[in-house]
C-alpha angles and dihedrals in degrees: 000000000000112000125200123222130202123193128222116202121016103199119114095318098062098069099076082047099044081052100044087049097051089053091054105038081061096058085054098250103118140017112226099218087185143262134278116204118164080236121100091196098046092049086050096054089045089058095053101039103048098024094238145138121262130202126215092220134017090241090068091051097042081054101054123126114254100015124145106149140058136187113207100207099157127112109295096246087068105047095088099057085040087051096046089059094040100053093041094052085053107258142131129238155191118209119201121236114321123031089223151302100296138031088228089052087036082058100043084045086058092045086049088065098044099052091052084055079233120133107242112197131185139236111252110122093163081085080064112059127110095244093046097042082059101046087050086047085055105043091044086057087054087245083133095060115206112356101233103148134037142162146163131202126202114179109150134146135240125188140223086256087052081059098044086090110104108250095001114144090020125121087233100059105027096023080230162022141253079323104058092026116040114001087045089091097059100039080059098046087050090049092048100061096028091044124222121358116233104196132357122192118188165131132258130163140156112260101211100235091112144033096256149110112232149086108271099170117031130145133176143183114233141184123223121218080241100075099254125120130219154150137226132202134191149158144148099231110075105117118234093024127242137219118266113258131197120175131189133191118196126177094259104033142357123229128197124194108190099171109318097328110105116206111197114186117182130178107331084320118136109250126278113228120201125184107354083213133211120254118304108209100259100127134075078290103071091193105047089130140103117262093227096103091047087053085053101048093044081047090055094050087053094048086046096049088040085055104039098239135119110263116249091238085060106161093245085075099066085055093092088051093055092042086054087049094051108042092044078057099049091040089053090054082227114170124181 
């Protein structure tokens, strides 16, 4: 089954899709039918740079023959009503991090999907990538042992061009801060292999350093269902910019993803190392990465549509991320 895919916004985010189609169109697995943006430029440069077709209105390209597919790529305060028209005219799609501004929209965004009878995944390819797929793997197989400690550190950089954008980095436009923009990866990554959170207590501020209106520096300290405890830190402000680390201490092993790069250590054993791993987009250049995890997740929606299942990256599953999100917020007391 060959699936076509259609592409909704064409700004920064567009470039990582545009390569992990192209891979996979190759292979045959998927048609690219084109992109809509509002934007005249942007649709321009799209044309030019990835030699494919564009479309005035996203009515023309929700009505192209052969599509099945769409990647919701705009700001996050616009993928509901984009969902809303996408699952009601029948397709597909994949929405970029994070679902949207809110958990109430993220959950009528959900529903959405559901009413149109369509699979709505979401965009976290760190899931996907080879160091994480193996510690899940691990942990699934109880290699791990008892889950007690676990943490997550976020302490990236963005520049004064990141913020050039009108309205980026405001709660207007993106709904958060380093939280729901940038740590939000690796919180869900996190989530995804610990499981739900119970309680969360934390911290979050603006740190002053731009005009705008959101929290660039937060941590907290969490407790799992599962018993563990953890905390988390994060921030955008950290100049030159690190990679993301998450760390988790079990009764049998310990496990360190810094990046991509996973560190097992198990008894007195020297550590096992998987996948060294490639940048990861955490400096004043967002998307200093490899497209690889991008080309896994698009190839898990195709197996998913092919097989008539839900993927495994379904947008309900971002929900615990956002209700994290927004309960660390509302227990700081932190008001933009």
């Amino acid at each position: 089954m060959t699936i076509g895919v259609g592409v909704i916004g064409l700004g920064m985010a567009v470039t990582p899709h545009m390569l992990a189609l192209r891979d996979l169109a190759q292979a045959g697995r998927l048609r690219i039918i084109g992109g809509h943006a509002p934007s005249t430029a942007r649709r321009d440069a799209f044309a030019v740079r990835w030699s494919a077709p564009v479309f005035d209105t996203l009515d023309a390209l929700l009505a192209a023959p052969g599509l099945d597919l769409v990647l919701i790529l705009a700001p996050p305060g616009e993928h509901l009503p984009l969902a809303e028209k996408v699952a009601a005219a029948g397709k597909h799609m994949i929405v970029e991090k994070p679902l949207e501004r809110t958990l109430a929209r993220a959950d009528a965004l959900v529903a959405a999907a559901d009413r149109g009878g369509v699979h709505a995944a979401v965009c976290f390819q760190h899931r996907f990538r080879p160091g994480a797929l193996e510690l899940a793997r691990r942990l699934r197989a109880d290699e791990l042992g008892r889950p007690l400690s676990a943490s997550a550190s976020i302490r990236w950089w963005r520049d004064a061009n990141y913020f050039a954008q009108p309205g980026r980095g405001t709660m207007l436009r993106d709904g958060g801060g380093v939280l729901l923009t940038q740590a939000i990866h690796t919180m869900d990554l996190l989530l995804h292999l610990m499981g739900p959170v119970r309680d969360v207590a934390g911290f979050a501020m603006n740190a002053g350093l731009r005009a705008n209106d959101t929290e660039d520096v937060a941590a907290a300290a969490i407790r799992f269902e599962n018993g563990a405890l953890g905390v988390v830190d994060a921030t955008s402000v950290a100049r030159p910019g690190f990679p993301e680390r998450i760390e988790i201490a079990g009764t049998n092993a310990s496990a360190v993803l810094i990046g991509n790069r996973l560190e097992w250590y198990a008894g007195d054993n020297p550590p096992e190392v998987i996948d060294p791993g490639t940048g990861t987009g955490g400096g004043a250049d967002p998307m200093a990465f490899d497209h690889g995890p991008h080309r896994a997740l698009i190839a898990e929606m195709i197996d998913a549509i092919s097989d008539g299942r839900a993927p495994s990256n379904d947008a309900r599953s971002a929900l615990p991320v956002q209700r994290l999100i927004e309960s660390w917020l509302s227990v700081a007391g932190f008001r933009p």
